[in-house]
KOLZA-479473 format. One record per atom (N, C-alpha, C): residue number from 1; residue in one letter; x, y, z. Coordinates in Angstrom, 3 decimals. Each point is the difference from the previous one (the first is absolute). Layout:
N
(pt NUM 'A' (X Y Z))
...
***
This chain:
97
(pt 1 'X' (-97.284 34.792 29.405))
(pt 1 'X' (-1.366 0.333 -0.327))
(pt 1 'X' (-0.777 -1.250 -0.423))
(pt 2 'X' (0.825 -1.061 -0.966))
(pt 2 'X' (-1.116 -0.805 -0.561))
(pt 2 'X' (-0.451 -1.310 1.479))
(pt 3 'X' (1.211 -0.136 1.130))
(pt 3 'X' (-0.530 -0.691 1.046))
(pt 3 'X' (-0.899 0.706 0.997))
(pt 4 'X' (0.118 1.652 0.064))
(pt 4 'X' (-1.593 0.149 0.850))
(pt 4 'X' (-0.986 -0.081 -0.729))
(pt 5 'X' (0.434 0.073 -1.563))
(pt 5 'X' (-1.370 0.190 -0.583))
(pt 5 'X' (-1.009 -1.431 0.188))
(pt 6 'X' (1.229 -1.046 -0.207))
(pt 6 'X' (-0.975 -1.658 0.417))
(pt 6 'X' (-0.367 0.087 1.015))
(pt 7 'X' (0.745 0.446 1.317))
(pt 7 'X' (-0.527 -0.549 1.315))
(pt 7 'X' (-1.430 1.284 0.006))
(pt 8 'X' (0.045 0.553 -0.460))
(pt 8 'X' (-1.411 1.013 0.310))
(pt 8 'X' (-1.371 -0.729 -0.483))
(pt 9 'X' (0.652 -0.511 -1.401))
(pt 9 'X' (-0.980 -0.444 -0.897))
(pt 9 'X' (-0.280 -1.423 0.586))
(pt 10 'X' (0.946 -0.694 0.244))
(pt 10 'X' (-0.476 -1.505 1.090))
(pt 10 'X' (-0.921 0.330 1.154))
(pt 11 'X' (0.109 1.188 0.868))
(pt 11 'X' (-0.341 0.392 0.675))
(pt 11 'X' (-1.164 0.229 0.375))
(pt 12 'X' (-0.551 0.892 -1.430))
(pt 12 'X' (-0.992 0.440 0.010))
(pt 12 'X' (-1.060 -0.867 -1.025))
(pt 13 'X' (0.414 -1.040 -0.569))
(pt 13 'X' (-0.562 -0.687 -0.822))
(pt 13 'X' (-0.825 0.691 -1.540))
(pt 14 'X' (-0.275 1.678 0.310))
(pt 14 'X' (-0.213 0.715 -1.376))
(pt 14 'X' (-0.178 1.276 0.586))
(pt 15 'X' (0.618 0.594 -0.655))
(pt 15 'X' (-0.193 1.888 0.280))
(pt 15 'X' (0.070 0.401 -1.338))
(pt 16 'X' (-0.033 1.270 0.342))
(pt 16 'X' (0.190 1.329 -1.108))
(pt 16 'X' (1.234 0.370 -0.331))
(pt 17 'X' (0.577 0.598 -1.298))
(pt 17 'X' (1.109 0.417 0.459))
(pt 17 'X' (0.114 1.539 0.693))
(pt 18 'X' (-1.041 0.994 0.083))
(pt 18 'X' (0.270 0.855 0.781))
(pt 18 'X' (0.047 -0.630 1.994))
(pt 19 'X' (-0.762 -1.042 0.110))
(pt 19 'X' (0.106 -0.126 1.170))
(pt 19 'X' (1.384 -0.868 0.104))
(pt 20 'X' (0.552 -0.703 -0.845))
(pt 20 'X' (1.588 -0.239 0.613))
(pt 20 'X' (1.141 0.846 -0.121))
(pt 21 'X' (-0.261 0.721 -0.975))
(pt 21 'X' (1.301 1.148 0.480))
(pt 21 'X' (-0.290 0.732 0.507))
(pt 22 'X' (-1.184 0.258 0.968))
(pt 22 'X' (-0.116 0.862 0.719))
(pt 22 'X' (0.434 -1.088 1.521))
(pt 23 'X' (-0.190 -1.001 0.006))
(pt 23 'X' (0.316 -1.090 1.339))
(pt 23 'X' (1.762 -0.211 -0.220))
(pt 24 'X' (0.328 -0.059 -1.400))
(pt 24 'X' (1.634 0.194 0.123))
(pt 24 'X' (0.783 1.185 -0.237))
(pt 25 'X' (-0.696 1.161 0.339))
(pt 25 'X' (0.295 1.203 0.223))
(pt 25 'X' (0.851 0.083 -1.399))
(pt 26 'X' (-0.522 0.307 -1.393))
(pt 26 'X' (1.044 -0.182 -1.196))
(pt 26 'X' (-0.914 0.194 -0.948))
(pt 27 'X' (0.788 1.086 -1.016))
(pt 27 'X' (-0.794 0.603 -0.680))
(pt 27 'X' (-0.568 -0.891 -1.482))
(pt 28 'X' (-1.525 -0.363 -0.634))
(pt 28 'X' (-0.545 -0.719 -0.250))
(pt 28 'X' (0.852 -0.431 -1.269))
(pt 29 'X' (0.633 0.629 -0.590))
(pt 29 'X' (1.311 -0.430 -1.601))
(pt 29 'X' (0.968 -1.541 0.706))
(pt 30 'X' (0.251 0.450 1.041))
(pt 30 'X' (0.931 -1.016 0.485))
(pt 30 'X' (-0.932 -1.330 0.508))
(pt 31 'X' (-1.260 0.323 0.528))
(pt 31 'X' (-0.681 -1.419 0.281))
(pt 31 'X' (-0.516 -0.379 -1.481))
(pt 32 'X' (-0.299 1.125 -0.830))
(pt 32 'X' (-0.348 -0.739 -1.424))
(pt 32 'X' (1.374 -0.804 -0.181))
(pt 33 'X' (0.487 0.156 -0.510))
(pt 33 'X' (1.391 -0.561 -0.434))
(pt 33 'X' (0.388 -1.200 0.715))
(pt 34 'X' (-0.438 -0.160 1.487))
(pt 34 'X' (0.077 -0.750 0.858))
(pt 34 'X' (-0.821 -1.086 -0.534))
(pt 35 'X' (-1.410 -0.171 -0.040))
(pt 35 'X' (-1.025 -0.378 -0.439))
(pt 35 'X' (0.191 -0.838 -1.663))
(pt 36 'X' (0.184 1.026 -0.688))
(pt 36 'X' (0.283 -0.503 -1.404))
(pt 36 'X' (1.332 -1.357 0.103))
(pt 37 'X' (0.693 0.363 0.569))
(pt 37 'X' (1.287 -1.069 0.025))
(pt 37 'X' (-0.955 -1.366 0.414))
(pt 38 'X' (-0.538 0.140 1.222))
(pt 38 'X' (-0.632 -0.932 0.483))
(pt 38 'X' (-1.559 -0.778 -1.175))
(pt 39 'X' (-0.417 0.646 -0.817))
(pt 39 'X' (-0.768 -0.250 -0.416))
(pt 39 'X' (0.571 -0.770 -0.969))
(pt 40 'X' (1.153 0.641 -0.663))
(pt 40 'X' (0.392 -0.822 -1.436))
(pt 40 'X' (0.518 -1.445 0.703))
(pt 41 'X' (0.350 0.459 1.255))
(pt 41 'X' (0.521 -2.282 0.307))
(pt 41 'X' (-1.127 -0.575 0.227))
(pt 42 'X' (-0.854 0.460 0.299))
(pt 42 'X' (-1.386 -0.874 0.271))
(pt 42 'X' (-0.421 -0.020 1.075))
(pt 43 'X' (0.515 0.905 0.930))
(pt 43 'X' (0.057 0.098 1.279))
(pt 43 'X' (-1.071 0.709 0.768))
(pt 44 'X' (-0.638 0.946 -0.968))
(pt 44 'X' (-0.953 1.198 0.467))
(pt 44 'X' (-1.316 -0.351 -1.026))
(pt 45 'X' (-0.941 0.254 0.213))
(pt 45 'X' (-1.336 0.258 -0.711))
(pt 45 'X' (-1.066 1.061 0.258))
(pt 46 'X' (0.008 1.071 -1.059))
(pt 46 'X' (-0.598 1.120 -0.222))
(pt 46 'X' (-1.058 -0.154 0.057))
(pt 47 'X' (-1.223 0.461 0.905))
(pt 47 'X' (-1.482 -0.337 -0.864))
(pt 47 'X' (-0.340 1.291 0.160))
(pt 48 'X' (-0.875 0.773 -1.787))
(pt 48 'X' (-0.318 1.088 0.619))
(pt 48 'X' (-1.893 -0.458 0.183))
(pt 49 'X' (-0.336 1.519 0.869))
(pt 49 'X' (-0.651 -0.212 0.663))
(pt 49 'X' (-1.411 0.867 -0.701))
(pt 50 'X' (-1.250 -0.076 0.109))
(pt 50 'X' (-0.503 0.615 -1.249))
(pt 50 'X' (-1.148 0.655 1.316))
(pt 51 'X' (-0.633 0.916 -0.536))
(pt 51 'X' (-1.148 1.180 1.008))
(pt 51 'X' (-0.962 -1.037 -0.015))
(pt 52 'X' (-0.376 -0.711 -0.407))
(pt 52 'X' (-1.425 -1.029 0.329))
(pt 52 'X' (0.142 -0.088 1.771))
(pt 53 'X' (-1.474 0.075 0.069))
(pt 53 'X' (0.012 -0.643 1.630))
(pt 53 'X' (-0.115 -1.551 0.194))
(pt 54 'X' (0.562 -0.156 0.730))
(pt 54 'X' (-0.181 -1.281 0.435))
(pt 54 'X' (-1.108 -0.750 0.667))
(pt 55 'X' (0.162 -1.369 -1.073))
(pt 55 'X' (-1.568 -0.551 0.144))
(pt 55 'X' (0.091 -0.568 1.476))
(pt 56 'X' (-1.244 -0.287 0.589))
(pt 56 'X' (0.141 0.148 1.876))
(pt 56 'X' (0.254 -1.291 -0.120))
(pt 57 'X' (0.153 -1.080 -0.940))
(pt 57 'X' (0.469 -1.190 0.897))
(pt 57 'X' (1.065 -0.077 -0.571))
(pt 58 'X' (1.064 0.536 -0.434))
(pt 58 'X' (1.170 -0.308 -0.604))
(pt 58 'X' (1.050 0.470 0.369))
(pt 59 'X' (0.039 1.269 1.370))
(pt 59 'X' (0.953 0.494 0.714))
(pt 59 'X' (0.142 -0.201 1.129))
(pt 60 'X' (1.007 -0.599 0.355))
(pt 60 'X' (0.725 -0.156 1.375))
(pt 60 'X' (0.019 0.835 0.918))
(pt 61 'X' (0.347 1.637 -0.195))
(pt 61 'X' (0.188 1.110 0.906))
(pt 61 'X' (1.274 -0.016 -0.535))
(pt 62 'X' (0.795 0.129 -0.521))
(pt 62 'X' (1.314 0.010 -0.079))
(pt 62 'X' (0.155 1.737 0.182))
(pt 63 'X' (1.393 0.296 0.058))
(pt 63 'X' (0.115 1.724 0.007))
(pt 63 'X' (0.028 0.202 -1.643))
(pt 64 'X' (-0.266 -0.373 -0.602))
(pt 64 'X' (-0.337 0.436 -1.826))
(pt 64 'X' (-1.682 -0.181 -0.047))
(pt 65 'X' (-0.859 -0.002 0.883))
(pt 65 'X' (-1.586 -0.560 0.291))
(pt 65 'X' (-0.784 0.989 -1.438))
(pt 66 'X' (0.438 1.495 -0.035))
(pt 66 'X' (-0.473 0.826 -0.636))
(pt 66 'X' (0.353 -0.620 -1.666))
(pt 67 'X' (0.593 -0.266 0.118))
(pt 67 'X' (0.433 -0.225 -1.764))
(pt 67 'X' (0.169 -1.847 -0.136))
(pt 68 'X' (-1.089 -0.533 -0.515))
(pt 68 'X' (-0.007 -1.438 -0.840))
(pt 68 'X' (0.284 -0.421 -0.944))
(pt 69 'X' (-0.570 -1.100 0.061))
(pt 69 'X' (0.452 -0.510 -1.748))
(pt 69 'X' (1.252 0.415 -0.267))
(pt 70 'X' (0.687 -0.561 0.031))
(pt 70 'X' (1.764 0.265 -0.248))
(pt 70 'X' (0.158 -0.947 -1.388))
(pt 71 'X' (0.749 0.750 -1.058))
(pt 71 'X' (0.243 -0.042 -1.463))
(pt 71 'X' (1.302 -0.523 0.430))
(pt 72 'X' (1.254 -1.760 -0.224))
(pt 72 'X' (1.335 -0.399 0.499))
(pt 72 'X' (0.863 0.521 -1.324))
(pt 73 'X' (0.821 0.566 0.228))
(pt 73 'X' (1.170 0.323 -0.964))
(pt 73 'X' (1.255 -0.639 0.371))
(pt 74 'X' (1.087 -0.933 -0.408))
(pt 74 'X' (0.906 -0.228 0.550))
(pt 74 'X' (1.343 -0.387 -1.358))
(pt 75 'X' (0.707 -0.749 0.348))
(pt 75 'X' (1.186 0.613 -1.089))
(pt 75 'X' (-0.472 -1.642 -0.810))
(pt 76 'X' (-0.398 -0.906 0.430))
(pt 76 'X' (-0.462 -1.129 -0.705))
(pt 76 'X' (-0.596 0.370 -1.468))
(pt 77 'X' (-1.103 0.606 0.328))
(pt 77 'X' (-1.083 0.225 -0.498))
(pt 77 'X' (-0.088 0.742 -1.107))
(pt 78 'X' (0.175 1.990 1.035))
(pt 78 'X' (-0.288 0.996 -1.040))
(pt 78 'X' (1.561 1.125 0.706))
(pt 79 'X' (0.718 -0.788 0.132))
(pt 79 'X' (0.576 1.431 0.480))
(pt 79 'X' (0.321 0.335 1.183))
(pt 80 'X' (0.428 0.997 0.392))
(pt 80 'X' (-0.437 1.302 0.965))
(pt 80 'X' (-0.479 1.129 -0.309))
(pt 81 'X' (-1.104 -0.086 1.131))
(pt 81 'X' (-0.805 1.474 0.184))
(pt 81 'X' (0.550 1.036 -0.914))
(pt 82 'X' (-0.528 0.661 -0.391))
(pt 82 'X' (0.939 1.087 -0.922))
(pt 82 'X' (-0.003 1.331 1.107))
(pt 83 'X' (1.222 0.307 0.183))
(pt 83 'X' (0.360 1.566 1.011))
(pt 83 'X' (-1.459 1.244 0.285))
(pt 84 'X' (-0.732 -0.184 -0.836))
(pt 84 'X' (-0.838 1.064 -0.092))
(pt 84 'X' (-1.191 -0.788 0.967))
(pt 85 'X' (-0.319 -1.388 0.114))
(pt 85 'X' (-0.893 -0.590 0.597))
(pt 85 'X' (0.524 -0.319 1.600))
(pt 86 'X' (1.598 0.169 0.590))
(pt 86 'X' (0.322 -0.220 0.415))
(pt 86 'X' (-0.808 0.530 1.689))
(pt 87 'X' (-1.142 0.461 0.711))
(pt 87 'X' (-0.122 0.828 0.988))
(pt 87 'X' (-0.552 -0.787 0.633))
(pt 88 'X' (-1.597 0.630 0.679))
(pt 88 'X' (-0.350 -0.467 1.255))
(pt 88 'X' (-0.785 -0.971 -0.731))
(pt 89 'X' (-0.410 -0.342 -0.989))
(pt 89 'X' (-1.094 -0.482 -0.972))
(pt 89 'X' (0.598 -1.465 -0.279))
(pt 90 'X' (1.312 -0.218 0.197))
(pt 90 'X' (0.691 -1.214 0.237))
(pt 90 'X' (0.286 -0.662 0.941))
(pt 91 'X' (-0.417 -1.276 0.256))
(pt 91 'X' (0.703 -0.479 1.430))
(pt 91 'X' (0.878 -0.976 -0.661))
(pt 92 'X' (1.164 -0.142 0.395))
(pt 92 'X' (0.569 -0.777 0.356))
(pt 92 'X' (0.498 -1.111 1.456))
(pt 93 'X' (0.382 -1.154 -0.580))
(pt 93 'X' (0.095 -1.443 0.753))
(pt 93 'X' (0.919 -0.908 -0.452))
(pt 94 'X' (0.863 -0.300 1.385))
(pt 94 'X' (0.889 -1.254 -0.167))
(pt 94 'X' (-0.519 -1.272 -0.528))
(pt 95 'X' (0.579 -1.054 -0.966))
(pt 95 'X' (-0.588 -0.800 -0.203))
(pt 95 'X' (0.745 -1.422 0.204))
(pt 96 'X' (1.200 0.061 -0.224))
(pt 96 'X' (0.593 -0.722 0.840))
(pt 96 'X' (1.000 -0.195 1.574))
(pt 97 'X' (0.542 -0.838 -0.106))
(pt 97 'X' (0.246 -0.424 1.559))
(pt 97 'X' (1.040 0.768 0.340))
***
């Protein structure tokens, strides 16, 4: 689990976690868990994602276009995400190589 979870996340450069366990067919406890491992090495970075719209010169189009301004949580810093924040409202991203 924790090597599809990188190659998805290399892959995709930032998703959701409902949209990767739904792409690794696996129910979302096990990609959390997946995720968290990866976050505490430094490997993953949480940003959640807040309802503001996005100001028109500051978005790319990315597939997260609807939700901006991303708040970074990572294990440096503050932690991990706490389980209850854990949904579509989070993207996560590989950060190293």
């Amino acid at each position: 689990m924790l090597t599809r979870t990188r190659a998805a996340l290399q892959r995709h450069g930032e998703t959701t976690l409902p949209a990767l366990a739904a792409e690794l067919a696996c129910d979302r406890e096990r990609v959390e868990a997946a995720l968290e491992y990866w976050i505490q090495r430094g490997n993953v970075r949480a940003d959640e994602l807040t309802d503001a719209a996005c100001a028109p010169t500051s978005c790319g189009g990315c597939p997260l276009v609807a939700r901006c301004a991303p708040r970074s949580h990572d294990a440096a810093t503050s932690g991990s995400v706490p389980p209850a924040r854990r949904r579509a409202s989070v993207s996560y991203r590989w950060v190293t190589g």
